[in-house]
N, C-alpha and C positions, 0 to 999 in steps of 0.2 A: 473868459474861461477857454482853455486850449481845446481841440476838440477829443485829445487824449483824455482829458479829465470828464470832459461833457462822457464818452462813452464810459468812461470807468465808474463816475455816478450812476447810470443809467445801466451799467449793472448790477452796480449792490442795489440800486431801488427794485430792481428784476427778481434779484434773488432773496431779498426781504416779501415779493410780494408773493412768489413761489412758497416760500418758507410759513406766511399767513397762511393761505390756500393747503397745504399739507397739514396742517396743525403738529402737535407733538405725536408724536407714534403711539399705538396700542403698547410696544414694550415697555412705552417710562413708565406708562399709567399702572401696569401690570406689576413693574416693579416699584413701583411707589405703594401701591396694594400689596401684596408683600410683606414690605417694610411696616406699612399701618398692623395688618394683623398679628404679624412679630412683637410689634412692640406693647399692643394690647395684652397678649397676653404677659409678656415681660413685666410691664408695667404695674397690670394684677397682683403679681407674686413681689416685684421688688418696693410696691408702696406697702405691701406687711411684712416683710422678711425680716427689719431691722425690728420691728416690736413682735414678732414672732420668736426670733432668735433670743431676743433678753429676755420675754414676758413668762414663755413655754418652757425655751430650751435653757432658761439659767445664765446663758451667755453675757459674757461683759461688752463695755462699751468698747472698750481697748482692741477688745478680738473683731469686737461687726468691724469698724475698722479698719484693721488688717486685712481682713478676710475682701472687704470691700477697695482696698488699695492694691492688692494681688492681684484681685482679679481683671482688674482697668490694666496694669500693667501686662496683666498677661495678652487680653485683648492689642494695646497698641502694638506692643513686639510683636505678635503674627500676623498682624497686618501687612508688617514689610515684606514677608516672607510669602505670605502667599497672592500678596501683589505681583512679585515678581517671578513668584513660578506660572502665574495666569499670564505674565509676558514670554514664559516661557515656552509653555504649553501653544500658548496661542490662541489659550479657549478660557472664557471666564463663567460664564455659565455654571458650570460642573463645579468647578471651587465655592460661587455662590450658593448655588443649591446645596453642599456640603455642608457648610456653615451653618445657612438655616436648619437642614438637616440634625445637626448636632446638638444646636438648640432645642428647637423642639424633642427630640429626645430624653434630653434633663430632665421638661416640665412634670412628669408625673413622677420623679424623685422627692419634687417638694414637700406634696400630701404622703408620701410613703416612708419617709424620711423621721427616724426616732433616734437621730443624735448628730451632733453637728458636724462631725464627720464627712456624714452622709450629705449635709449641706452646701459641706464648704465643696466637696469631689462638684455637686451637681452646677456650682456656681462660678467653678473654674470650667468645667468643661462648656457650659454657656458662654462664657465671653471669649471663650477660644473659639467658640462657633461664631459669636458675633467676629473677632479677629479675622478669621479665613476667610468670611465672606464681605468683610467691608472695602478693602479696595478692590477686587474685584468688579465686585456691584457698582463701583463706582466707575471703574474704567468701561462695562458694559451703557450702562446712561451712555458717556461721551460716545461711546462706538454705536453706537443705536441713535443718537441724536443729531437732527441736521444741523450743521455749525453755528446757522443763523439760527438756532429755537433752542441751543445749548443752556444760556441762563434761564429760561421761563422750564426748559425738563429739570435740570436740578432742582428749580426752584418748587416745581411740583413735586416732587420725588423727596423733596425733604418736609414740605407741606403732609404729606398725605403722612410720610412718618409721624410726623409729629401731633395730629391727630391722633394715633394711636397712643402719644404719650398721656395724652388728658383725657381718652375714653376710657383706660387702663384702670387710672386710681377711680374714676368715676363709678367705675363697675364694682372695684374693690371694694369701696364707702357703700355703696350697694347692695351688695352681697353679704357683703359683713352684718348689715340690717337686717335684712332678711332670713339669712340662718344663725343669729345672735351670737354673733362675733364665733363662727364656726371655721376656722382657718383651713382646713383641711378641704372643706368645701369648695372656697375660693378657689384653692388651690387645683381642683382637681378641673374646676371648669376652665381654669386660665389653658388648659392643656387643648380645649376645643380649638380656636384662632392659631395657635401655634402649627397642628399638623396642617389646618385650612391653608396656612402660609405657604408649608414643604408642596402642597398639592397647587398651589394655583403657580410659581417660579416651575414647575415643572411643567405644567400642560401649557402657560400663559403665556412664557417668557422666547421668544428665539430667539437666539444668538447672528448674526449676522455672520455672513460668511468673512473670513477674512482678505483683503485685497492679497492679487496676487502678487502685486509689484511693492505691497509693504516689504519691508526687511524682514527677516528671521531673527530673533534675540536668540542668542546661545546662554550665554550667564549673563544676566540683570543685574547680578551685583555688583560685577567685577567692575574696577576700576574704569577699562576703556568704553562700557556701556554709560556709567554715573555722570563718565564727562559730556556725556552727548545729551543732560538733562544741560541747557546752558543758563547763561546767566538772567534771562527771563524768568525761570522755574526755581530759581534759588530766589531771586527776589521779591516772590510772592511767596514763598516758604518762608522767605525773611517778617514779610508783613506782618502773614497767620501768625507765627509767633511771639511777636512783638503785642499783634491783637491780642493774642487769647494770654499774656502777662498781665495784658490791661482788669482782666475780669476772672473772677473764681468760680470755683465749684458750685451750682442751683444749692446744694446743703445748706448755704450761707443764709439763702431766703429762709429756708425753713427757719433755720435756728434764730434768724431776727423775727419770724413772726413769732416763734413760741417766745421770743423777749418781752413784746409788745403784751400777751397773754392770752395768742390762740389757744381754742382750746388741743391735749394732743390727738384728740379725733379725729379733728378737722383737718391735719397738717397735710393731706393727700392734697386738700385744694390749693395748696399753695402753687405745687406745680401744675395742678392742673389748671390754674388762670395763666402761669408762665407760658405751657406750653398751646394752650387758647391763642396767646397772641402771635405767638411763634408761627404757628400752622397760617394763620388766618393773613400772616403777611410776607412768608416767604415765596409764593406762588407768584402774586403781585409783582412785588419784585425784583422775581429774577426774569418776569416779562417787562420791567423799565430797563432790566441789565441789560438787555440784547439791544436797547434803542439810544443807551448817554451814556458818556462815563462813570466806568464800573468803580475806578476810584473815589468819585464825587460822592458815589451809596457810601461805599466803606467807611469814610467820614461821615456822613452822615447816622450808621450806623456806631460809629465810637461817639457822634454827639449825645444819641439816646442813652447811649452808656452812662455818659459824665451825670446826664440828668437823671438816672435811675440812682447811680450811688448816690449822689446829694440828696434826693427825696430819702431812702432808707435810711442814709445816716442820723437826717435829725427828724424821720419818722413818730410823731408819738402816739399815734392811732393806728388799730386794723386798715381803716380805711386810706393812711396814706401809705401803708406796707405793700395792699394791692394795688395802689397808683407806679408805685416802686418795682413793686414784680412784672406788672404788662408793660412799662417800659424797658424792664430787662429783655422781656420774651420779644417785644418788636424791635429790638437791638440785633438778635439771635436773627431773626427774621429776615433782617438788613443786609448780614454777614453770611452763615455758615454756607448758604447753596450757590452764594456769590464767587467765594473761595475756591469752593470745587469746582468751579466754572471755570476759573483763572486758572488752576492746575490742569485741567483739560484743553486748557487752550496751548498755555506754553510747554507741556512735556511734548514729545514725539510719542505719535501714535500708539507704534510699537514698545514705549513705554511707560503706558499709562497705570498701568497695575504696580510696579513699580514705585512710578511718583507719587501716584496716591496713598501707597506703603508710608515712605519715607515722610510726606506730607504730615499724615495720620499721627506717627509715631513722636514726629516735633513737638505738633501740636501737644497731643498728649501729654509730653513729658513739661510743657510751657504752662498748661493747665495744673499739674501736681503741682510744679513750683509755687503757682499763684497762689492755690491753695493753703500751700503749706504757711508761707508768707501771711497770708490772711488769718491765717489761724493761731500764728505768732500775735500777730495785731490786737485778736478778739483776747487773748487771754490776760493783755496787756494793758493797754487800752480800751479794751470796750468796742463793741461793735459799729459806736461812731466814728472811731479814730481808722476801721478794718474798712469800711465803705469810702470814707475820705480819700483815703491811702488811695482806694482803685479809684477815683473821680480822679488827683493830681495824676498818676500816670497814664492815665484814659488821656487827660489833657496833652498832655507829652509828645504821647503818641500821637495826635491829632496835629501839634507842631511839625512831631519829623516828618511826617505822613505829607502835609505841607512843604514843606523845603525839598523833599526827594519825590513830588508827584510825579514831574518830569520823567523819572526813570523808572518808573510803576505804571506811566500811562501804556496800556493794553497793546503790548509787541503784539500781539498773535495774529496779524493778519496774515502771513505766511505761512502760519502752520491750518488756520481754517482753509486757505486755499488748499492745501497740501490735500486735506479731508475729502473736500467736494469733487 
């Protein structure tokens, strides 16, 4: 070994050992805290909303729906947008707190709410608030985290959300017992975690100052800024959405465990053992991400996919539906904080709000499509032939992902130095 390379090791082991000795900052945790009590509450209100909406308010399946496909799109489309004004701005903080801000706001529309109307306003204006603040928050992590502990903050920061995904319905199933099936109830307490959320991003959260010698972004969207996302950052956009074709909408579980003959009481745990496994291995994780290759997981991650659809599809028991669901959720676990890591790595600094916009918004629209596709499948064939489908293109994907690893292997050593 040259003595160029003996010192060049003997830095990254320096600055791996620095980066142990720091640990992850109070702001990931703070926004990882956040994120969990946000989605507690969320989760309250949107595991009865859909038997709320038909049971209460009359509403069809056709409209939950709609109303429920609007509002996901309304979410990805502001995402770009206010990614790239937080590159604009040069502050992300204030966008995010807006966000959650708005959300919480909604939540006491719920219980107040006597026509669906009033629902649907309260349930657009939430995923708008989730929209404003999701890249953002995302480009705050990268800018708050030391390059070397970038996968293990994601990986907590997606961890501690998703904990609030399976405390949510837990509370719901809960609540619903205790005030005999009184939805109004729920509803009003889901409102408590929500403003806890607004108050702890404002007192918890600091924004880091911004370098001076970063660039200024004038317009994020225009053309000569998009070029400067390069072809690193497009082809990890290429991956995510290639991924997220491979696998559909959490709905799919539900609707094969009510196949199988949960009861509809029960159907809150479905996601709550999904998002059990979720929590419990993205942390993990994105602390192996900072130390091997980040591609090696991603495949790995599309393995437990192939093996989640197969088990669902020829599921004939409860018990092998949640063998099927914890290995979707440690799939999830494998992939989504992994993702954003790789976006953080390969955008430029200066715009990360931005790429995690555009990221956001792929995805998003790569998910509908699955969706949609799957739902062609299930009405067709049957919920065996809808899982299958996604195990051969999970497989696929794990072919190209193979043949093109070489040009997915992790460019971003020049952009964490950029960082440090």
């Amino acid at each position: 070994m040259s003595d160029q390379a003996r010192e060049r090791a003997a830095a990254i082991e320096k600055t791996s050992r620095t980066g142990a000795r720091r640990g992850i900052p109070a702001g990931i945790w703070a926004l990882g805290s956040v994120s969990m009590l946000m989605d507690i509450s969320s989760e309250m209100i949107h595991a009865l909303l859909p038997v709320y909406m038909v049971a209460v308010l009359g509403t069809s399946i056709l409209a939950v729906g709609a109303i429920e496909g609007i509002a996901e799109a309304t979410a990805s489309i502001t995402k770009v947008f206010s990614g790239a004004l937080s590159d604009w701005l040069g502050k992300r903080k204030f966008l995010a707190a807006l966000g959650y801000g708005l959300a919480a706001l909604t939540k006491p529309i719920f219980p107040l709410a006597s026509s669906l109307d009033w629902l649907v306003a309260a349930r657009f204006i939430d995923r708008m608030g989730k929209g404003i603040r999701g890249a953002p928050r995302d480009a705050l992590v990268a800018d708050i985290a030391p390059p070397e502990l970038r996968g293990a903050s994601f990986g907590l920061r997606q961890s501690l959300d998703t904990i609030g995904a399976f405390v949510g319905p837990v509370l719901a199933i809960g609540l619903m017992w205790l005030t005999a099936n009184h939805f109004q109830t729920v509803f009003w307490i889901s409102v408590i975690p929500a403003f806890l959320s607004v108050a702890l991003i404002l007192v918890a959260v600091k924004e880091p100052e911004r370098p001076k010698e970063l660039r200024k972004v004038r317009m994020p969207l225009r053309r000569e800024e998009l070029r400067r996302l390069d072809a690193a950052y497009w082809r990890v956009v290429a991956v995510a959405a290639i991924f997220t074709l491979a696998r559909f909408s959490e709905a799919f579980l539900v609707l094969r465990a009510q196949s199988i003959g949960l009861p509809f009481a029960l159907v809150p745990v479905v996601l709550v053992l999904m998002s059990l496994a979720y929590s419990l291995s993205a942390y993990p994780v994105g602390i192996l991400s900072d130390r091997m290759d980040k591609m090696a997981i991603l495949i790995v991650g599309l393995l437990l996919l192939i093996v989640a659809d197969v088990v669902l599809a020829f599921a004939t028991g409860l018990f092998a539906v949640g063998i099927g669901v914890v290995l979707w959720g440690l799939h999830m676990g494998f992939t989504q904080g992994l993702l954003s890591t790789l976006v953080a790595e390969t955008a430029p600094a200066e715009l990360r709000g931005t790429a995690f916009g555009i990221f956001n918004l792929i995805c998003g629209l790569a998910l509908l499509a699955a969706s949609i596709i799957a739902g062609a499948l299930w009405d067709t064939v049957g919920p065996r032939g809808a899982f299958l489908a996604g195990a051969i293109f999970a497989a696929l994907t794990v072919l190209a992902f193979l043949r093109m690893r070489h040009m997915l292997a992790s460019p971003v050593m020049p952009q964490a130095k950029q960082d440090q």
